[in-house]
C-alpha positions in Angstrom: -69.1 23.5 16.1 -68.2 19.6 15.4 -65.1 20.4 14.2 -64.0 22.5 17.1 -65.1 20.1 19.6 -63.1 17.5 18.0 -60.0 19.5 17.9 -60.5 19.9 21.7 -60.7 16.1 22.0 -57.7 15.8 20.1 -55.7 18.4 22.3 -57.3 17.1 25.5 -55.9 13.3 25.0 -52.4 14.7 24.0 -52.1 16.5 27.0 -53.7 14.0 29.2 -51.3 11.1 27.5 -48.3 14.5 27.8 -49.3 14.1 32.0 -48.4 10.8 32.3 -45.1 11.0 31.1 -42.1 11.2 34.6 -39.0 11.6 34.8 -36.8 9.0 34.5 -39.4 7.6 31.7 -37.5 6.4 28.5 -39.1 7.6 25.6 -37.9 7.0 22.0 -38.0 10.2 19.2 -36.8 11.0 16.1 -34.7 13.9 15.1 -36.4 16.8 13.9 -34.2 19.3 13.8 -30.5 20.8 15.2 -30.0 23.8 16.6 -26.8 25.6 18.2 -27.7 24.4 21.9 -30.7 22.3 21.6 -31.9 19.6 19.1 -35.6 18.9 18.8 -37.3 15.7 19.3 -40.2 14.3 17.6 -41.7 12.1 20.7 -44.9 11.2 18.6 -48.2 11.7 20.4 -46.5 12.6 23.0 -45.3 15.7 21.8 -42.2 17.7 21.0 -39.0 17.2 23.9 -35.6 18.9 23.5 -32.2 17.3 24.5 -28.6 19.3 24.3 -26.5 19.4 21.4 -23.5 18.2 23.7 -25.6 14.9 24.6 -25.7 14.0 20.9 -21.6 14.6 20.4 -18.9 11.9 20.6 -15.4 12.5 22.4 -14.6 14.4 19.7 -17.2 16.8 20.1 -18.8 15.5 16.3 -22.5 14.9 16.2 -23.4 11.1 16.5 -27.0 12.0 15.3 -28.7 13.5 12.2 -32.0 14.8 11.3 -34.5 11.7 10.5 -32.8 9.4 13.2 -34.1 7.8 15.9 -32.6 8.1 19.3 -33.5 7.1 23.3 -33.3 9.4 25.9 -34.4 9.6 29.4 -36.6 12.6 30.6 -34.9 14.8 32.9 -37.9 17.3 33.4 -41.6 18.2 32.5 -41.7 21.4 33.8 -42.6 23.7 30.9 -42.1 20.7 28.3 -40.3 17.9 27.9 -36.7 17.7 28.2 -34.5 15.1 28.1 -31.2 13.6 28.6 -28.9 10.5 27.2 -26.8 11.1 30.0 -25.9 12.2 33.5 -23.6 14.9 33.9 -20.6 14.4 36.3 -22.0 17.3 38.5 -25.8 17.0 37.6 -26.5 14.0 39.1 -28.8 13.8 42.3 -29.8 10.9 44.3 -33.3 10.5 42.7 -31.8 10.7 39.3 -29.0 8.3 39.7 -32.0 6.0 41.4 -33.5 6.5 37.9 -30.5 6.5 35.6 -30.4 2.5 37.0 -33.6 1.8 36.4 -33.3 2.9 32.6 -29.7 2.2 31.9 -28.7 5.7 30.7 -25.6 6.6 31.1 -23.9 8.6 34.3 -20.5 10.3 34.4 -18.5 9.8 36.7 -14.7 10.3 37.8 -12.0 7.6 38.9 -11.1 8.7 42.4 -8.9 6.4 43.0 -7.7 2.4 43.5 -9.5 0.2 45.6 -9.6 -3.5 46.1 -10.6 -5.0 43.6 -11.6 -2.3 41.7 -11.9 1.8 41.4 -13.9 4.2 43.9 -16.0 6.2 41.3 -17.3 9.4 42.1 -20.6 10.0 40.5 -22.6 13.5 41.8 -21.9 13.1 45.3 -21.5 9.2 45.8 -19.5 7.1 46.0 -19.8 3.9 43.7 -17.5 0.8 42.7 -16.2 0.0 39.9 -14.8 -3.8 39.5 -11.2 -4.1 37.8 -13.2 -6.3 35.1 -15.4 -3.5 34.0 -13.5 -0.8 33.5 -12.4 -1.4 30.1 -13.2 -4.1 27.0 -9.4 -4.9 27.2 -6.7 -5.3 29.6 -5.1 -2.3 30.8 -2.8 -1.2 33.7 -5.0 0.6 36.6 -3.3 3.4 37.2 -4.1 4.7 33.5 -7.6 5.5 34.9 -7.0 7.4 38.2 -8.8 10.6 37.7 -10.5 10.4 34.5 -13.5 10.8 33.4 -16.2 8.4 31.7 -19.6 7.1 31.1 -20.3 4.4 33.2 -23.7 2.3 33.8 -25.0 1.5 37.2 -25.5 -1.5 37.2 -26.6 -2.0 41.1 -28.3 0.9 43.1 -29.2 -0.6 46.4 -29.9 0.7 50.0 -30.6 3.6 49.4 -27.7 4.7 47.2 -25.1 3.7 49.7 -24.4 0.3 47.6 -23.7 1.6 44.1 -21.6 -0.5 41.5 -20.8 0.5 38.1 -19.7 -0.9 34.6 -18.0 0.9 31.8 -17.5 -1.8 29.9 -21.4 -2.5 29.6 -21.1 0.9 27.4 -18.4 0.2 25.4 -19.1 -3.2 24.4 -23.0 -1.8 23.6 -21.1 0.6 21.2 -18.9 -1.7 19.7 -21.9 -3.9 19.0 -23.4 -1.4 17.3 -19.9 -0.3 15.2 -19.8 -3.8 14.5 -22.9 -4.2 12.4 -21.9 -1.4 10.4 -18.5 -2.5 9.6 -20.0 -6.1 9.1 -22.3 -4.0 6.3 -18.8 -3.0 4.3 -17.1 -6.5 4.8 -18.1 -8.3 1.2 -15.9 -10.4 -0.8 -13.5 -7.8 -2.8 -13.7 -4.9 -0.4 -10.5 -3.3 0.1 -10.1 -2.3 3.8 -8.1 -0.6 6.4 -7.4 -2.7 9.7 -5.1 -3.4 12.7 -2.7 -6.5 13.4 -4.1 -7.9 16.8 -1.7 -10.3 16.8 0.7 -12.8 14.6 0.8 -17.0 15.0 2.5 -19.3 12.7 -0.2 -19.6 10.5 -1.3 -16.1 9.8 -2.4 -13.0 11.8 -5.6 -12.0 13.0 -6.5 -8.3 11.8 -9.2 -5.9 13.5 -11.3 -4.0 10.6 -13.3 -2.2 13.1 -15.4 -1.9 16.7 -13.4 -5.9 17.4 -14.8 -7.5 14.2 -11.5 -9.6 12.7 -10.5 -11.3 9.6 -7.7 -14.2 8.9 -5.0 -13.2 7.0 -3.6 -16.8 5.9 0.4 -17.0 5.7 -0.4 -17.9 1.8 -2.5 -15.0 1.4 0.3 -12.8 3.0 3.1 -12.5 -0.3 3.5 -14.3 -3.8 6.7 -15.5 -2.0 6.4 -18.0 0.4 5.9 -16.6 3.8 7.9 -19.1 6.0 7.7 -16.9 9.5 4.8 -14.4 9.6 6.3 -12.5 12.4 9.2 -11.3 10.3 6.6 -9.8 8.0 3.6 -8.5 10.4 3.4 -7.2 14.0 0.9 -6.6 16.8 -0.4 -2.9 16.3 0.6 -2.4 12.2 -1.8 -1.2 10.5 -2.2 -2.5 7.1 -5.0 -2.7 3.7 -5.9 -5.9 3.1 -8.9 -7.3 0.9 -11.7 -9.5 1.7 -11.5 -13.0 0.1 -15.0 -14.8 1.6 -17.0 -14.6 4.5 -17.9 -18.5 5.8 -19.8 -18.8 8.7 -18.8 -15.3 9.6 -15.1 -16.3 9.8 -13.6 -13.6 7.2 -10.7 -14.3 5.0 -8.1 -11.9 4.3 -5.8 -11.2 1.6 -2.9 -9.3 1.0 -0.8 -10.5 -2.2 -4.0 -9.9 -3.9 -3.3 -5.8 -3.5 -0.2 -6.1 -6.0 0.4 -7.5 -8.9 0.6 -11.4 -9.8 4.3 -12.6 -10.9 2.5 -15.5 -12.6 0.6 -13.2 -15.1 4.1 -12.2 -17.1 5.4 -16.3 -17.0 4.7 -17.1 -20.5 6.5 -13.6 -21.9 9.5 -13.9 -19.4 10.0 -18.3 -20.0 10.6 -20.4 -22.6 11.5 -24.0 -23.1 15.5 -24.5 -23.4 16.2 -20.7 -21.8 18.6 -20.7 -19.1 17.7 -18.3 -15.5 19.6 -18.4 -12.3 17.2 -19.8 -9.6 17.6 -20.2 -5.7 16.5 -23.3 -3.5 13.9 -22.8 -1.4 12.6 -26.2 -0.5 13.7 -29.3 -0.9 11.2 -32.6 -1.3 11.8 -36.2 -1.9 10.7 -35.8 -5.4 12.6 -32.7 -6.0 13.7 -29.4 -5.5 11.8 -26.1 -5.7 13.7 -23.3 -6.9 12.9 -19.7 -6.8 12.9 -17.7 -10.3 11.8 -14.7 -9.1 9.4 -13.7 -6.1 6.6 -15.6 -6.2 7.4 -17.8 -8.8 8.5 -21.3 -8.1 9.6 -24.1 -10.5 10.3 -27.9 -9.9 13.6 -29.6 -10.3 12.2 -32.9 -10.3 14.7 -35.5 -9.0 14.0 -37.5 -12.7 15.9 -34.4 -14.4 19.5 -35.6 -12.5 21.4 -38.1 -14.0 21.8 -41.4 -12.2 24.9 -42.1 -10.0 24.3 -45.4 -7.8 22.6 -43.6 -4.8 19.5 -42.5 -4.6 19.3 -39.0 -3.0 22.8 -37.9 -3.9 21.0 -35.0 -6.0 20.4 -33.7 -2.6 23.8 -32.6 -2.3 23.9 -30.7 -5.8 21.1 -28.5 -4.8 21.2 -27.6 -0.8 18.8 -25.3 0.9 19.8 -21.3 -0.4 22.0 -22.3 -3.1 21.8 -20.1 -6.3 22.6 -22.0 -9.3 22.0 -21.8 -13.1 18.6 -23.7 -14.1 17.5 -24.9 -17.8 13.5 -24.6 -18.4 11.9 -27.4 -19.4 8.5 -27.2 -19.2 6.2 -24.1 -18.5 2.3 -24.1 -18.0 1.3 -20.3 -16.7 -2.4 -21.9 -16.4 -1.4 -24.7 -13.6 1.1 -22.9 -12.5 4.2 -24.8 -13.1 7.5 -24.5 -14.4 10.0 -28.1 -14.9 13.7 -27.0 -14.8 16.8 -29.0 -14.4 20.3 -28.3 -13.2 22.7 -27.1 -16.2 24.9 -29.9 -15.3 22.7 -32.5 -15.0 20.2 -31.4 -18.5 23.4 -32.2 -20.2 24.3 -35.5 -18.5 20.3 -36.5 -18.9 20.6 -35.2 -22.8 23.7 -37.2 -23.5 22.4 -40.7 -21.9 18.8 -40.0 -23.6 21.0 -40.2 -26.9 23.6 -42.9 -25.5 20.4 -44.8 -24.9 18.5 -44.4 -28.4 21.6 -44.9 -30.4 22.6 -47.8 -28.3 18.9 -49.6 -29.0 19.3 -48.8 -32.6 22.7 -50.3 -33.2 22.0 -53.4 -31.0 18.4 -54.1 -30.0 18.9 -58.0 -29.7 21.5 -57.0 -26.7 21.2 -57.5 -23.1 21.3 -55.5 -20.1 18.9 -53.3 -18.5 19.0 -49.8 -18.4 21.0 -48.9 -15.7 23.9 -50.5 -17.3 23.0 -48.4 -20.3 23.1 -45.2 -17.8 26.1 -46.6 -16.5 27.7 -47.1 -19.4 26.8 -43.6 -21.3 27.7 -41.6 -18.0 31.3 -43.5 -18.2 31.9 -42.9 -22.2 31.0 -39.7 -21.0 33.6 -39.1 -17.8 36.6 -40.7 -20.5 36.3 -37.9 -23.1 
């Protein structure tokens, strides 16, 4: 007899707690189970509620939602148990519903009538509400894209009655692209390799959306083994491209995408040796030197010591202009720093040949005078006689 009155109890304050629940109430539940029209919500002691498969489908018409997840919906009636909504239907919604839709934030179709000033006339059951330019979208877009379509919106004012109604779409979007975002945030680690957009190109680099608006760096020295000298020759708003995560500081991500193919500099020590002779291209020329180009991505140094004096100090500038191709002695490789010494065919001679002027020269005469630009001078005129 105890245990039946107990069980009576226990029935008697779930229904009496099942009562006080109204439409329009939020209530949160999880999951239990998916059927072809209806899924089944667990709404705790408040019982079991159902909600239509089609409120739990994306555009696409693919389930958001999964047994064992937790959802929020609205309740739409009591009558014979508990049913509920995550949004209004274009059609469904009455006054009393919208009045509670605003109250609770769920969502309310509704269809772009038509332009306005400044904004759309949204058409939402049968009122009329407002829709400023600003909040029709996350981005910029032309207004005319939006006549007579349909969308979620959230009324964001319902006053006097229902005769003052403004709406926002873009309180829904950017509420699902917060919620996108922490999930992409969740796969963006140092070495992920991931798919993204080009949102647009500057002189240092682009910026590249990975997902729901969260955006990396891709650096123009992370962009090619080569140096990138104009990034908007290589990228453009809209490309899509696979780049790799570098680091994450301060939530500013760091792209990479020279990383994704193979390093020139990992083959330097099999493909150069000291004394070999390559044909190298300026790229860029310094006041100590000129950098020449072996092969994509790998850069050696013509340092202005490897030309041979002539009187005037930058006249190796004129040997080696910007783009010129010319034949290149290696002197000096280190695959581990990253540098390669080379010297101008020409000029390794000239620079050999005054190296041995100068040595013979001190070994035949050291008690002589004269510095060693007469020496230079000297060896480079022996050498212009024969």
């Amino acid at each position: 007899m105890t245990d039946e009155i107990e069980d009576f109890a226990t029935m008697f304050a779930a229904s009496a707690q099942a009562k006080r629940i109204v439409k329009g109430q939020t209530l949160e539940g999880t999951v239990v189970g998916i059927g072809p029209e209806v899924a089944f919500i667990d709404v705790g002691g408040k019982g079991e509620a159902t909600i239509g498969v089609d409120e739990l489908k994306d555009a696409d018409g693919a389930l958001e939602v999964k047994a064992g997840d937790r959802i929020q919906a609205v309740v739409m009636s009591t009558d014979g148990g508990l049913v509920l909504s995550r949004k209004l239907a274009l059609r469904a919604a009455t006054e009393r519903q919208l009045e509670a839709a605003a109250h609770s934030g769920l969502p309310v179709e509704g269809r772009v009538e038509k332009i306005v000033k400044g904004g759309f006339e949204v058409r939402i059951g049968g009122k009329r509400a407002f829709c400023p330019f600003s909040q029709i979208d996350v981005i910029r877009s032309e207004p005319a894209t939006h006549e007579g379509r349909v969308y979620e919106f959230r009324i964001t004012e319902f006053k006097e009655g229902g005769r003052n109604v403004i709406v926002s779409r873009r309180a829904l979007l950017e509420e699902k692209q917060r919620a996108q975002a922490a999930d992409v945030r969740r796969s963006v680690v140092p070495g992920a390799v991931l798919e993204g957009r080009v949102v647009s190109v500057r002189d240092f680099g682009a910026f590249v959306d990975l997902g729901a608006g969260v955006q990396g760096l891709l650096h123009v020295s992370e962009m090619g083994w080569s140096r990138v000298s104009d990034p908007s020759r290589m990228l453009k708003p809209g490309d899509e491209v696979t780049v790799k995560v570098l680091r994450i500081d301060d939530e500013r991500i760091a792209l990479g995408l020279k990383q994704l193919t193979d390093d020139p500099w990992a083959t330097v020590a099999e493909k150069y040796a000291i004394g070999q002779m390559c044909t190298g291209r300026v790229v860029r020329i310094e006041p100590f030197g000129a950098f020449v180009e072996l092969e994509p991505g790998v850069e050696a140094l013509a340092h202005v010591s490897t030309f041979a004096p002539t009187g005037r100090a930058d006249e190796w500038k004129t040997r080696l202009p910007l783009d010129a191709v010319s034949v290149f002695e290696v002197m000096s490789v280190d695959p581990e720093k990253r540098r390669i010494g080379v010297a101008l065919v020409q000029d390794a001679r000239e620079a050999e040949e005054v190296r041995e002027y100068t040595e013979r020269a001190q070994a035949e005469a050291p008690e002589a005078f004269g510095s060693l630009a007469d020496k230079l001078r000297g060896a480079l005129s022996s050498r212009q006689k024969r």
